[in-house]
PDB file of N, CA, C and O in Angstrom:
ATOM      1  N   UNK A   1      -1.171  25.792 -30.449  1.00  0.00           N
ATOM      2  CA  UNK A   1      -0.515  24.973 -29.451  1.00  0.00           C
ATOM      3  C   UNK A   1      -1.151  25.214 -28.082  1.00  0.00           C
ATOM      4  O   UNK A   1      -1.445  26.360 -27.742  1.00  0.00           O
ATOM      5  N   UNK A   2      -1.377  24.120 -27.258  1.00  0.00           N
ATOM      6  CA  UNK A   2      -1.639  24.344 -26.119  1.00  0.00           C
ATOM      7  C   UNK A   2      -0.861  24.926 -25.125  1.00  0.00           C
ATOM      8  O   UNK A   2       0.336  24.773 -24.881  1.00  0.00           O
ATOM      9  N   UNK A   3      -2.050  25.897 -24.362  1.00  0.00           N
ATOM     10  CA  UNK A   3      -0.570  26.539 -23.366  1.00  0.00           C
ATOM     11  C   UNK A   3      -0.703  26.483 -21.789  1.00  0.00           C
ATOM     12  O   UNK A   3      -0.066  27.076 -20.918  1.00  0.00           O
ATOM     13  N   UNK A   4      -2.030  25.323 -21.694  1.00  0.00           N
ATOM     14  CA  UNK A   4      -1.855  24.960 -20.373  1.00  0.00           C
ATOM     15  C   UNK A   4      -0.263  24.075 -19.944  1.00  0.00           C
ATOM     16  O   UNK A   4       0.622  23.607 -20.660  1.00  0.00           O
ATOM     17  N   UNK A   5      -0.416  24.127 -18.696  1.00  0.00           N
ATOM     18  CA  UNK A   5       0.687  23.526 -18.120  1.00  0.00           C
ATOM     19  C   UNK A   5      -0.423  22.230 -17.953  1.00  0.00           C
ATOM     20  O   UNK A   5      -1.619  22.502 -18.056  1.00  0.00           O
ATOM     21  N   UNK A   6      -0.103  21.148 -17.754  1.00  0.00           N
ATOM     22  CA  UNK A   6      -0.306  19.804 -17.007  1.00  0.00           C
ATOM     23  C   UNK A   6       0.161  19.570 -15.943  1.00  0.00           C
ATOM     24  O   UNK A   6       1.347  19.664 -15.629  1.00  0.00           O
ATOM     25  N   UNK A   7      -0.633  19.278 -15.356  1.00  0.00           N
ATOM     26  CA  UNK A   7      -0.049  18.391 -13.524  1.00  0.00           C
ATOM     27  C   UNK A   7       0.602  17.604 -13.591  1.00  0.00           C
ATOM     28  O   UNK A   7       0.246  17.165 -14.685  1.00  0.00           O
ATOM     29  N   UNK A   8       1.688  16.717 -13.150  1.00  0.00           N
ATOM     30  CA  UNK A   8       1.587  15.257 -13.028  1.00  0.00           C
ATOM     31  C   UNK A   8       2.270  14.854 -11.707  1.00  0.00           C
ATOM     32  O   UNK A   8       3.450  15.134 -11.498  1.00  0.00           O
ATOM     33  N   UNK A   9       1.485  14.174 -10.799  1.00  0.00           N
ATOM     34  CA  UNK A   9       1.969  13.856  -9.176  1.00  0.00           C
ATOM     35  C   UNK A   9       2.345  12.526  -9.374  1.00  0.00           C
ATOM     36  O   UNK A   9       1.694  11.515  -9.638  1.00  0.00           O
ATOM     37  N   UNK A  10       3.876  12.800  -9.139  1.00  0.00           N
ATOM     38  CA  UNK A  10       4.569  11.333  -8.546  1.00  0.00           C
ATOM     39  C   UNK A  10       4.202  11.124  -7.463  1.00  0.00           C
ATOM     40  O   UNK A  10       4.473   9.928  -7.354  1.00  0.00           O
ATOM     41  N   UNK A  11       3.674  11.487  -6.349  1.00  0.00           N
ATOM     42  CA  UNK A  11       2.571  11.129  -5.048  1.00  0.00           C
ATOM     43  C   UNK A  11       2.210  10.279  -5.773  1.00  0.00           C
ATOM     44  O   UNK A  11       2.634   9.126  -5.847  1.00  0.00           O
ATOM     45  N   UNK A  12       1.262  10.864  -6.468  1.00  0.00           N
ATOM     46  CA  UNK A  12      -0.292  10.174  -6.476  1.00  0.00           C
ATOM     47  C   UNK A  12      -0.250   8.915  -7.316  1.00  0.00           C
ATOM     48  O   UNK A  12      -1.175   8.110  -7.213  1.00  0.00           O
ATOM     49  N   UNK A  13       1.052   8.624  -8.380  1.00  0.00           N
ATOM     50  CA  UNK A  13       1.405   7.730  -9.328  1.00  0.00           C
ATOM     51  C   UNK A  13       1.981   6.495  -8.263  1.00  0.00           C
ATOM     52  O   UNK A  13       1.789   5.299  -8.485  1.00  0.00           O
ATOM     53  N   UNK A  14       2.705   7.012  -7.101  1.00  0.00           N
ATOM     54  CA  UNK A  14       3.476   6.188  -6.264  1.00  0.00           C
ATOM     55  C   UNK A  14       2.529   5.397  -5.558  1.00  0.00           C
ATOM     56  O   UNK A  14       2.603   4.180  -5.387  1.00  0.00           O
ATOM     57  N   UNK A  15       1.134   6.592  -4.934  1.00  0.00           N
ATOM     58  CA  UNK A  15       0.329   5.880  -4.353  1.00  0.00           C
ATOM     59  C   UNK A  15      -0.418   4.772  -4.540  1.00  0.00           C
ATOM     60  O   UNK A  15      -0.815   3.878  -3.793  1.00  0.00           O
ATOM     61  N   UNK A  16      -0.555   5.067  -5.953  1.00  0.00           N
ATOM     62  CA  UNK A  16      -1.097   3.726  -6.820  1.00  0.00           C
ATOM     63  C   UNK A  16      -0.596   2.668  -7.369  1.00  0.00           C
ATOM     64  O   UNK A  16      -1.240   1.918  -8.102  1.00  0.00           O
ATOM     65  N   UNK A  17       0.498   2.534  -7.082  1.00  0.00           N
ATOM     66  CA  UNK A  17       1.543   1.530  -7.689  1.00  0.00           C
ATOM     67  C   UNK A  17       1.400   0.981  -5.978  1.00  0.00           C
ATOM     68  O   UNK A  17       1.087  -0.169  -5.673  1.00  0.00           O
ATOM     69  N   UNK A  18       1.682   1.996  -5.068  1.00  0.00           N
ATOM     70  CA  UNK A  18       1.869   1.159  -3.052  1.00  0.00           C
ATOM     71  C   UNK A  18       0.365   0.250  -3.144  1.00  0.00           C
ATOM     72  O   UNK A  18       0.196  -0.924  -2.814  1.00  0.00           O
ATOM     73  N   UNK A  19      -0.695   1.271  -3.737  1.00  0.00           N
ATOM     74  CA  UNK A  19      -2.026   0.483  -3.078  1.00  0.00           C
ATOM     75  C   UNK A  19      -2.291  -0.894  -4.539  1.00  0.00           C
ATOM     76  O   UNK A  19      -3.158  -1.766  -4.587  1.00  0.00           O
ATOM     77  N   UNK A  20      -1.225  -0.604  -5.499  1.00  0.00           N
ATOM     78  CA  UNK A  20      -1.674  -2.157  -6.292  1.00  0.00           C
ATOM     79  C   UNK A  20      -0.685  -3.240  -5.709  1.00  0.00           C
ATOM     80  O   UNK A  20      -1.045  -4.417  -5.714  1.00  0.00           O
ATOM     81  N   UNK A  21       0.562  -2.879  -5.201  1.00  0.00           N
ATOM     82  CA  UNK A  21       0.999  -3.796  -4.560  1.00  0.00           C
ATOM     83  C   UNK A  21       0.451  -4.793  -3.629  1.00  0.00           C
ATOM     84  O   UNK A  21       0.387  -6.001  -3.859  1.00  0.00           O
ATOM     85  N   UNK A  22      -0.152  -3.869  -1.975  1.00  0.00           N
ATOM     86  CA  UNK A  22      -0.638  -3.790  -1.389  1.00  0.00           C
ATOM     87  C   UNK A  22      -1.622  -4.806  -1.592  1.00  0.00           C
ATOM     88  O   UNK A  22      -1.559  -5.773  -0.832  1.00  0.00           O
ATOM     89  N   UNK A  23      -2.063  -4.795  -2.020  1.00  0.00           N
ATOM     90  CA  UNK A  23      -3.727  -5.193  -2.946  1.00  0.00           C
ATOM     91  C   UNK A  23      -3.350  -6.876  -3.305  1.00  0.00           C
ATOM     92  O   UNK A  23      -4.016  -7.858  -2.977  1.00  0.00           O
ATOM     93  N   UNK A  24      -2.312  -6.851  -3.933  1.00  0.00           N
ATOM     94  CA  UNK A  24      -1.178  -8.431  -4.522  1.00  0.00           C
ATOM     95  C   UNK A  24      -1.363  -8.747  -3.333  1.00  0.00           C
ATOM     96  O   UNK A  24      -2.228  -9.595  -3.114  1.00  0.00           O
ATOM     97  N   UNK A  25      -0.586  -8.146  -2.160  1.00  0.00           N
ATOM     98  CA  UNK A  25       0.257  -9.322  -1.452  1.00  0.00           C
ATOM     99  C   UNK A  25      -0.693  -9.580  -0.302  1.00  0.00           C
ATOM    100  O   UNK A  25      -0.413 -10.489   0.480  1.00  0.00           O
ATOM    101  N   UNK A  26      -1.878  -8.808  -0.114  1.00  0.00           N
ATOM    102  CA  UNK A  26      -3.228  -8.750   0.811  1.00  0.00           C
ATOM    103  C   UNK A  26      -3.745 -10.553   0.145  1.00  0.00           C
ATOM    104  O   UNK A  26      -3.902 -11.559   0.838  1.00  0.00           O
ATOM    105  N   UNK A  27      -3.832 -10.483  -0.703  1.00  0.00           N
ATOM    106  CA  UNK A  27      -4.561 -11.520  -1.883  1.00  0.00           C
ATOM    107  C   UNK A  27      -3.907 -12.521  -1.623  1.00  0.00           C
ATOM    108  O   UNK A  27      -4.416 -13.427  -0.962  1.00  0.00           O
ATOM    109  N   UNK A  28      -2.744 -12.586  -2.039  1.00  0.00           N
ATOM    110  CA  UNK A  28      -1.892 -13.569  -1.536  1.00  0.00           C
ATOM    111  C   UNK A  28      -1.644 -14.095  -0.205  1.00  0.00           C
ATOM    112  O   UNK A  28      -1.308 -15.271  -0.064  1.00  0.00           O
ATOM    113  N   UNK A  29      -1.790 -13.280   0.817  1.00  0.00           N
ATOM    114  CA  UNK A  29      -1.533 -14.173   1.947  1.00  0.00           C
ATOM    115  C   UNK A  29      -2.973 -14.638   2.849  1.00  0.00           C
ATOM    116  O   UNK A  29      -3.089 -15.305   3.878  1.00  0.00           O
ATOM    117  N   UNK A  30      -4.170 -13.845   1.806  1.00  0.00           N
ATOM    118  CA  UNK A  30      -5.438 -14.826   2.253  1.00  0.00           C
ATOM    119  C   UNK A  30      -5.616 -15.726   1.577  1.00  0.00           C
ATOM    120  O   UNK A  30      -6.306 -16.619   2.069  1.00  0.00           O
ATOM    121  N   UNK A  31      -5.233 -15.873   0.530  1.00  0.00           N
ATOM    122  CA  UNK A  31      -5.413 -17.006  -0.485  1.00  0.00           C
ATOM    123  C   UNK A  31      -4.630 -18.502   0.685  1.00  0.00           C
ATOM    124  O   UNK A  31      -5.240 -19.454   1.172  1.00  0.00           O
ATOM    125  N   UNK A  32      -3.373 -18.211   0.786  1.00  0.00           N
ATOM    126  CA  UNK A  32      -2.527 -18.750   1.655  1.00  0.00           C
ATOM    127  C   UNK A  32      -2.975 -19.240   3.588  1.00  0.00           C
ATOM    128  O   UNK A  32      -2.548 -19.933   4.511  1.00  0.00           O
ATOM    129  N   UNK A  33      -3.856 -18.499   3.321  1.00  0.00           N
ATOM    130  CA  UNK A  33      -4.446 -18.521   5.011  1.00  0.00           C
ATOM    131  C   UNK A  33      -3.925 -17.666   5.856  1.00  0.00           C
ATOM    132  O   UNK A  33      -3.806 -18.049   7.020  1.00  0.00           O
ATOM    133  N   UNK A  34      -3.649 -16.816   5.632  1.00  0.00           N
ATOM    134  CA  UNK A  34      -2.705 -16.061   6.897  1.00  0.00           C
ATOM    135  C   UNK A  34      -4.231 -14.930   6.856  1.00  0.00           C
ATOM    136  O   UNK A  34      -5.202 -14.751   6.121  1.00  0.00           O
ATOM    137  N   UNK A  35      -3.595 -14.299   8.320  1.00  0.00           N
ATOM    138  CA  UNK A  35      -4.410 -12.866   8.108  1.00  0.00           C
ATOM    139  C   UNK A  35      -3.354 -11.680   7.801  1.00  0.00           C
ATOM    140  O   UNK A  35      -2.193 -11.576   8.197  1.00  0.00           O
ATOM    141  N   UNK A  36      -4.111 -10.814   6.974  1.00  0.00           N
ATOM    142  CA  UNK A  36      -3.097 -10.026   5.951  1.00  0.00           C
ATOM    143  C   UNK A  36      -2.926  -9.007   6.213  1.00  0.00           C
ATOM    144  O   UNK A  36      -2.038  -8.323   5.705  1.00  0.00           O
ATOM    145  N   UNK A  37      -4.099  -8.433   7.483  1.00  0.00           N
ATOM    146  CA  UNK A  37      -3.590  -7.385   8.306  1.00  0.00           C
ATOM    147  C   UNK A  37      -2.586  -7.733   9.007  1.00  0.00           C
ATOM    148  O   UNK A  37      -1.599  -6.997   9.021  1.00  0.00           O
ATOM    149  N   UNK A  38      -2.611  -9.182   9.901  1.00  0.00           N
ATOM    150  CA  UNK A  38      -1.269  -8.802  10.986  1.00  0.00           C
ATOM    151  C   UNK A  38      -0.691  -9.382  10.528  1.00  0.00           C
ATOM    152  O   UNK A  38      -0.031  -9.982  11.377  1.00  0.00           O
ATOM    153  N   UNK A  39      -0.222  -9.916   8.803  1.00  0.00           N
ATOM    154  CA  UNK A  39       1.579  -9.967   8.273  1.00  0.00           C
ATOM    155  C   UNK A  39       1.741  -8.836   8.006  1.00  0.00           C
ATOM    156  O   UNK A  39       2.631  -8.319   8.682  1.00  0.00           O
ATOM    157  N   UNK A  40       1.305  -8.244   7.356  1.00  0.00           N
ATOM    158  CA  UNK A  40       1.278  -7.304   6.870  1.00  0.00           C
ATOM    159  C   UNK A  40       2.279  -5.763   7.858  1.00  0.00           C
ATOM    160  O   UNK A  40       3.194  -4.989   7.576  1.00  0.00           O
ATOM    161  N   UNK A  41       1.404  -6.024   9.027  1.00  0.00           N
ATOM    162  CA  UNK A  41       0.981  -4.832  10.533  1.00  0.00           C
ATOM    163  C   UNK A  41       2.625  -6.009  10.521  1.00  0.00           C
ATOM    164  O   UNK A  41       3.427  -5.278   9.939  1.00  0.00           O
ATOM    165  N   UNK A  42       3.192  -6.992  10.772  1.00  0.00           N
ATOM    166  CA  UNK A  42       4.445  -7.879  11.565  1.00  0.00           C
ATOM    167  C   UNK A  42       5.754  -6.794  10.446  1.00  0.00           C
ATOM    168  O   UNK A  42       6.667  -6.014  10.715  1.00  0.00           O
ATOM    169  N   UNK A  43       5.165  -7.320   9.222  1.00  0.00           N
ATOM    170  CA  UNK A  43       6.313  -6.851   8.290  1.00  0.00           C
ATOM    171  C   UNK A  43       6.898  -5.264   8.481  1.00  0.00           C
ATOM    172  O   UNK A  43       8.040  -4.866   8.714  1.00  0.00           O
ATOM    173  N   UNK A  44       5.709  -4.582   8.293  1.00  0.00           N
ATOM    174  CA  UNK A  44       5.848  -3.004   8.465  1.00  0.00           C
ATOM    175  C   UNK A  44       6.821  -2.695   9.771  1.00  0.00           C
ATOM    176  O   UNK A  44       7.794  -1.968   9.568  1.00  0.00           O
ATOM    177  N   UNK A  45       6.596  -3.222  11.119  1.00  0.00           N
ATOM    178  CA  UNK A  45       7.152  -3.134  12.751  1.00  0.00           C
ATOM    179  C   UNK A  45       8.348  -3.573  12.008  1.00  0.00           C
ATOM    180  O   UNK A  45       8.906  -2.728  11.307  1.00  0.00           O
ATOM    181  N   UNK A  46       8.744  -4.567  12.048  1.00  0.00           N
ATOM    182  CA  UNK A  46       9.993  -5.697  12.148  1.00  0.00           C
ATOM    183  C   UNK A  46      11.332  -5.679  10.629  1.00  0.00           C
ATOM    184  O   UNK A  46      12.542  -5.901  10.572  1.00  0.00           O
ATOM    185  N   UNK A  47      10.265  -5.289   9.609  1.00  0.00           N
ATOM    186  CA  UNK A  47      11.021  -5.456   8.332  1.00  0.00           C
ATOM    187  C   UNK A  47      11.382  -6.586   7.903  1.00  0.00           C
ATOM    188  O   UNK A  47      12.191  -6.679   6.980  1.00  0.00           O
ATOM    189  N   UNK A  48      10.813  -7.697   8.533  1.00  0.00           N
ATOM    190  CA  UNK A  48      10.931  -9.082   8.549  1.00  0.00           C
ATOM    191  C   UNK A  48      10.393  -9.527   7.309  1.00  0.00           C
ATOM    192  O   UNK A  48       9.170  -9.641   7.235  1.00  0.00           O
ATOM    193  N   UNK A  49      11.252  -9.854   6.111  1.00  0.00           N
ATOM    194  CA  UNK A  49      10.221 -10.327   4.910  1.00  0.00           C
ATOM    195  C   UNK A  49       9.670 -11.318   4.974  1.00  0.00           C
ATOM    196  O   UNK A  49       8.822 -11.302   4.083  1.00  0.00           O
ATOM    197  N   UNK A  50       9.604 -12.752   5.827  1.00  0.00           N
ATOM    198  CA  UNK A  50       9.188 -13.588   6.096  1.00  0.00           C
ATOM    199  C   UNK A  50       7.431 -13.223   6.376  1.00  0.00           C
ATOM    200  O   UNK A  50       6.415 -13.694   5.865  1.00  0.00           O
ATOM    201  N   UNK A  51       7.583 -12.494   7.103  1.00  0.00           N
ATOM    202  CA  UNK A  51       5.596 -12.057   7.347  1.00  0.00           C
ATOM    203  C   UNK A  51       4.993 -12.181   6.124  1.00  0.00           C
ATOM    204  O   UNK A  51       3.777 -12.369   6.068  1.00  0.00           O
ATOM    205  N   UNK A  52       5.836 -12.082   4.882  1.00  0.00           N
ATOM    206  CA  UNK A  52       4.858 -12.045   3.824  1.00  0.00           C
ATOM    207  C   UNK A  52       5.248 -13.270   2.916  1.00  0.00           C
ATOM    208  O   UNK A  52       6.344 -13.580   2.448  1.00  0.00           O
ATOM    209  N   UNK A  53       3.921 -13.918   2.803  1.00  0.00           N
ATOM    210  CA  UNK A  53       4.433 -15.027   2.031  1.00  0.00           C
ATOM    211  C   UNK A  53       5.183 -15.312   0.435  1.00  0.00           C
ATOM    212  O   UNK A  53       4.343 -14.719  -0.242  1.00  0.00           O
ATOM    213  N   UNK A  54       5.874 -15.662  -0.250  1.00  0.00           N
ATOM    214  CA  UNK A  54       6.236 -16.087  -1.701  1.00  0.00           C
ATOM    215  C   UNK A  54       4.970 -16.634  -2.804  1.00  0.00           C
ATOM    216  O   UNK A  54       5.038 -16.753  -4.028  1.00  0.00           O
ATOM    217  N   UNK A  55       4.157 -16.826  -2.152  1.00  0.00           N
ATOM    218  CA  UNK A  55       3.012 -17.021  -3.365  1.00  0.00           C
ATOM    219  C   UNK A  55       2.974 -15.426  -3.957  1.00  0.00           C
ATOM    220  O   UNK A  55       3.321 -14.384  -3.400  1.00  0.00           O
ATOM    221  N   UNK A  56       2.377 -15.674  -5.398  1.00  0.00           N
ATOM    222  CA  UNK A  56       2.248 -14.535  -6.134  1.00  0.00           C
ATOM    223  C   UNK A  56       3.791 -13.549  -6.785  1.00  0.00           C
ATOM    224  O   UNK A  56       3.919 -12.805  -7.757  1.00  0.00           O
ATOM    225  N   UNK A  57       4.946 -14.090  -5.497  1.00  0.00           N
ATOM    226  CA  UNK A  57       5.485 -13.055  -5.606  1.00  0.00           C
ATOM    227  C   UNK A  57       5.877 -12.136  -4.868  1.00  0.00           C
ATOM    228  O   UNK A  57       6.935 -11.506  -4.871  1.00  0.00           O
ATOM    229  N   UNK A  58       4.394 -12.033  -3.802  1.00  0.00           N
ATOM    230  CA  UNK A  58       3.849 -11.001  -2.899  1.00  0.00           C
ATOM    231  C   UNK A  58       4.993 -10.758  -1.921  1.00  0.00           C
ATOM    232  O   UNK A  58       4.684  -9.905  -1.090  1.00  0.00           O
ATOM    233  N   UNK A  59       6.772 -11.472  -1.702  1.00  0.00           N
ATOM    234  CA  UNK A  59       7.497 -11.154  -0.915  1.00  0.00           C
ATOM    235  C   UNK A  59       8.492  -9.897  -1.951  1.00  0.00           C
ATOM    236  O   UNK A  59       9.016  -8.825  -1.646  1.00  0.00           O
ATOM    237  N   UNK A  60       8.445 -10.327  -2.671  1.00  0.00           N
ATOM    238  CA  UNK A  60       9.368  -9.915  -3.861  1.00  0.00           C
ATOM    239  C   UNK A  60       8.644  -8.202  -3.902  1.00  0.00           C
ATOM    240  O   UNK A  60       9.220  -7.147  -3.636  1.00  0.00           O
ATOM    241  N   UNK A  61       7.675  -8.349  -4.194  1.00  0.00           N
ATOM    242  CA  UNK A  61       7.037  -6.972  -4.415  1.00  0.00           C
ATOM    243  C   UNK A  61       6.653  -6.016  -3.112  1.00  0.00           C
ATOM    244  O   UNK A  61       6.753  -4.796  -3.246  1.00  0.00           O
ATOM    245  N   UNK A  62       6.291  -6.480  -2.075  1.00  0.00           N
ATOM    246  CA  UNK A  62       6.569  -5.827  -0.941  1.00  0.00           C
ATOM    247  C   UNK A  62       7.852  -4.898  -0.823  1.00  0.00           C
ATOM    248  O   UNK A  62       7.848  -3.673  -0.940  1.00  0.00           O
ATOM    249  N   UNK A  63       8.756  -5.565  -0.615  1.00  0.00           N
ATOM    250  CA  UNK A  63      10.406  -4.973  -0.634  1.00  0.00           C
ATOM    251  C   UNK A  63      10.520  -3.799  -1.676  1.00  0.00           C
ATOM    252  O   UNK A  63      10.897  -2.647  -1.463  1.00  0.00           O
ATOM    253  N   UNK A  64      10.158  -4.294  -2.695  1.00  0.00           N
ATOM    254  CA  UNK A  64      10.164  -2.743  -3.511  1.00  0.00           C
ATOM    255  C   UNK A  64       9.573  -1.488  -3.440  1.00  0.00           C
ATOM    256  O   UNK A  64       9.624  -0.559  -4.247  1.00  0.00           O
ATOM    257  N   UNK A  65       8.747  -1.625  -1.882  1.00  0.00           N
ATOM    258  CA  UNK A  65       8.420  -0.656  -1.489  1.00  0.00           C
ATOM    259  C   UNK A  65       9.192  -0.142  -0.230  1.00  0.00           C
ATOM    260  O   UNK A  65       9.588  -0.965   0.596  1.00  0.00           O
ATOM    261  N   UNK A  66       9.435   1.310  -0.045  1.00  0.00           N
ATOM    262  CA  UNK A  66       9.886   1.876   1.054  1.00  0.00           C
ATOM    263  C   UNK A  66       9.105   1.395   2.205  1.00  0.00           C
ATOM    264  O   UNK A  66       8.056   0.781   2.008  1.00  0.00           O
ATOM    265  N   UNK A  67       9.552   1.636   3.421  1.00  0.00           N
ATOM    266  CA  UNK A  67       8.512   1.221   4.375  1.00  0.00           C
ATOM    267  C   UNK A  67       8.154   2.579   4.845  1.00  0.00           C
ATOM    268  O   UNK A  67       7.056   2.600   5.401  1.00  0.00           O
ATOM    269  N   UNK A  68       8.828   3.835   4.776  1.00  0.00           N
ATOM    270  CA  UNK A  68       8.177   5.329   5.041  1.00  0.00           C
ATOM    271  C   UNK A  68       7.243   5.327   4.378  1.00  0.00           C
ATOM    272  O   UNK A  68       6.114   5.473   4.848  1.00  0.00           O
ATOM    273  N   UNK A  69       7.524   5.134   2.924  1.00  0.00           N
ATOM    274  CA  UNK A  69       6.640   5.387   1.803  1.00  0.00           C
ATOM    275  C   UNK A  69       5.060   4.755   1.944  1.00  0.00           C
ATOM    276  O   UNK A  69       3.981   5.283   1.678  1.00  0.00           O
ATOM    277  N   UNK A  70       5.358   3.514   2.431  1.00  0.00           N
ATOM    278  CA  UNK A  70       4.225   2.928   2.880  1.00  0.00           C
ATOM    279  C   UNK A  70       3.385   3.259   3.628  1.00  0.00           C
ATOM    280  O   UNK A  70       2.187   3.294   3.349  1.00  0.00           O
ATOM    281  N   UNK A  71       4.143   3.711   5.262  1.00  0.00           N
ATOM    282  CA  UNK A  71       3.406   4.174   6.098  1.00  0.00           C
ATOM    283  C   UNK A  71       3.213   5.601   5.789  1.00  0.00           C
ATOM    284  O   UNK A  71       2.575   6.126   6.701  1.00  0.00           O
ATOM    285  N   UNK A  72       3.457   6.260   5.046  1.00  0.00           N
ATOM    286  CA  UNK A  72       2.989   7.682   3.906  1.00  0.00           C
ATOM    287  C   UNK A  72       1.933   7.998   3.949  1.00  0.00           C
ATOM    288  O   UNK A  72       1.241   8.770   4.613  1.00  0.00           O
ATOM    289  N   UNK A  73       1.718   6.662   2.383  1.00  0.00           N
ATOM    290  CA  UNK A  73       0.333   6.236   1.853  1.00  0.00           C
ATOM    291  C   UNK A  73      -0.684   5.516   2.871  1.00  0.00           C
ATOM    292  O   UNK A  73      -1.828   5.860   2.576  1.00  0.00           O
ATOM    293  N   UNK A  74      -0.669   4.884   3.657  1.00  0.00           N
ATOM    294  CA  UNK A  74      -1.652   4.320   4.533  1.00  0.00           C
ATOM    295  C   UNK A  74      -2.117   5.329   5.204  1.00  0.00           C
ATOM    296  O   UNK A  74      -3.341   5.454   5.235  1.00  0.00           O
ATOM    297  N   UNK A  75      -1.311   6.261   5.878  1.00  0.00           N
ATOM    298  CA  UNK A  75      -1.915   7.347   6.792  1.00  0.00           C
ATOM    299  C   UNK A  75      -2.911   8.750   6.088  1.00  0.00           C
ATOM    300  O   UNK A  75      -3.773   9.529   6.495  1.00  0.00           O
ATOM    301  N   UNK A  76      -2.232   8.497   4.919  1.00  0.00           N
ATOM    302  CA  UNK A  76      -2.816   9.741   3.751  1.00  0.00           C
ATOM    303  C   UNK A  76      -4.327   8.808   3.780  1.00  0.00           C
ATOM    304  O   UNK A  76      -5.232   8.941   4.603  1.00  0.00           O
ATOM    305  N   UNK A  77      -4.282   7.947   2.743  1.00  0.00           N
ATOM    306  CA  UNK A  77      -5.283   6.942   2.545  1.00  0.00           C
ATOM    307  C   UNK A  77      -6.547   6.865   3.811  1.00  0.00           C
ATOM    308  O   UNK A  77      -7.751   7.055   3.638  1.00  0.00           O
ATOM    309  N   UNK A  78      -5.877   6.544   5.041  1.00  0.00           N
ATOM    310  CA  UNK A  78      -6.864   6.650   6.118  1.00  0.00           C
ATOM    311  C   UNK A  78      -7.359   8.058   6.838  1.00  0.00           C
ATOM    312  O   UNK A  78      -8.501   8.250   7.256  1.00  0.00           O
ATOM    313  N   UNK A  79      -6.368   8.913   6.890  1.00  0.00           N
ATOM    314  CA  UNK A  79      -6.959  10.180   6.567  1.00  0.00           C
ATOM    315  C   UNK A  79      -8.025  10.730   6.051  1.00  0.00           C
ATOM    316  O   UNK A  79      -8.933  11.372   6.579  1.00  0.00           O
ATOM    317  N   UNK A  80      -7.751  10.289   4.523  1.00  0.00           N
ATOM    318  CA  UNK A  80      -8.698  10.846   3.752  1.00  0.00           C
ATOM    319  C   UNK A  80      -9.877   9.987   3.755  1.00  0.00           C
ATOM    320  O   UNK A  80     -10.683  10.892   3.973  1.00  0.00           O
ATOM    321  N   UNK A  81     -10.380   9.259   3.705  1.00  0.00           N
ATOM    322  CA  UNK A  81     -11.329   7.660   4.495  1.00  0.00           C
ATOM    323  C   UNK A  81     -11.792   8.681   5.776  1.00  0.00           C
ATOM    324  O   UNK A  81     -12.782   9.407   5.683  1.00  0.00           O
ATOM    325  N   UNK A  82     -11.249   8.647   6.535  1.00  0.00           N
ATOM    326  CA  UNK A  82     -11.738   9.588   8.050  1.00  0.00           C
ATOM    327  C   UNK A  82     -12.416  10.749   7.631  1.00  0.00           C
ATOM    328  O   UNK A  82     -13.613  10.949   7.840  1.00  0.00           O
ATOM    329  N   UNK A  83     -11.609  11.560   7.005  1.00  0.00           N
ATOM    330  CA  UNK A  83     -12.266  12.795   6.557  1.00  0.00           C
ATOM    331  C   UNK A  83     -13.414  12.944   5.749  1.00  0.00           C
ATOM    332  O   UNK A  83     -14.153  13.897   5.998  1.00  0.00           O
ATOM    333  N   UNK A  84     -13.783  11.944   4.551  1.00  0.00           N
ATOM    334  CA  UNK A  84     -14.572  11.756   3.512  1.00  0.00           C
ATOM    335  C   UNK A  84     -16.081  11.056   4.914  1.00  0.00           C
ATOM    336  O   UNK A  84     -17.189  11.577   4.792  1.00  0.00           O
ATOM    337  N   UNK A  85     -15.934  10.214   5.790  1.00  0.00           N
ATOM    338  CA  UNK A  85     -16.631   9.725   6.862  1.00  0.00           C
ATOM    339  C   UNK A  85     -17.621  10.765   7.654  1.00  0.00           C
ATOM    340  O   UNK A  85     -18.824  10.897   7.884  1.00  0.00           O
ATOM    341  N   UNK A  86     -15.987  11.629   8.015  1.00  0.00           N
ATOM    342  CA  UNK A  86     -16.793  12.473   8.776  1.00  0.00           C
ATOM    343  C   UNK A  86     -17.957  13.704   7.989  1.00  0.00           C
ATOM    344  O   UNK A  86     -18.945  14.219   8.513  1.00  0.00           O
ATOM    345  N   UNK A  87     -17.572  13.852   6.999  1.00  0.00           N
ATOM    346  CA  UNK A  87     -18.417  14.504   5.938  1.00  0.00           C
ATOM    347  C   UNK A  87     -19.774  14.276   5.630  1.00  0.00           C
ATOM    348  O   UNK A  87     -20.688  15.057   5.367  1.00  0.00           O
ATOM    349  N   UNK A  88     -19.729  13.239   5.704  1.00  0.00           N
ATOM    350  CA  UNK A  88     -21.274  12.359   5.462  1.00  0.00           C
ATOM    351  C   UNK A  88     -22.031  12.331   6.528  1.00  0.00           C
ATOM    352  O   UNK A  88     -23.115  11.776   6.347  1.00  0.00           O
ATOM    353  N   UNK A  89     -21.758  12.893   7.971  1.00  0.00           N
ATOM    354  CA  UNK A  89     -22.676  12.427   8.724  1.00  0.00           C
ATOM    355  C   UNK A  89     -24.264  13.754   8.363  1.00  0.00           C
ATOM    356  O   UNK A  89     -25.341  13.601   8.939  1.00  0.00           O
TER     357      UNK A  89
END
């Protein structure tokens, strides 16, 4: 029998479920014409679900995300983007 322990990060499971959302409703509101940074940047400030459009869905699935949780993962995400950057020079 095996007698390692296994990891398993609900972080890192959460993060990937925020950044496939993310990813939907980005898609969706360029598909739509909007720019998807600033619905996106409107929704996050305001909590206004309107910033994000109903094609795809992409309003529906937004909401099922926390908005801490969100701004969590974005700051982790760009963090680590910054850090991985500065590495390379």
């Amino acid at each position: 029998m095996d007698e390692f322990t296994r990891k398993f990060s609900i972080a890192k499971e959460k993060d990937a479920e925020i950044h496939r959302i993310l990813s939907i409703v980005y898609q969706a509101l360029e598909e739509k014409g909007y720019n998807p940074v600033n619905q996106i940047v409107g929704y996050i400030l305001s909590e206004d679900p309107t910033y994000i459009t109903n094609h795809n869905n992409a309003r529906t699935l937004i909401r099922k995300i926390d908005r801490d949780e969100l701004l969590q993962t974005l700051l982790r995400s760009y963090l680590q983007d910054a850090s991985a950057s500065h590495g390379k020079r």
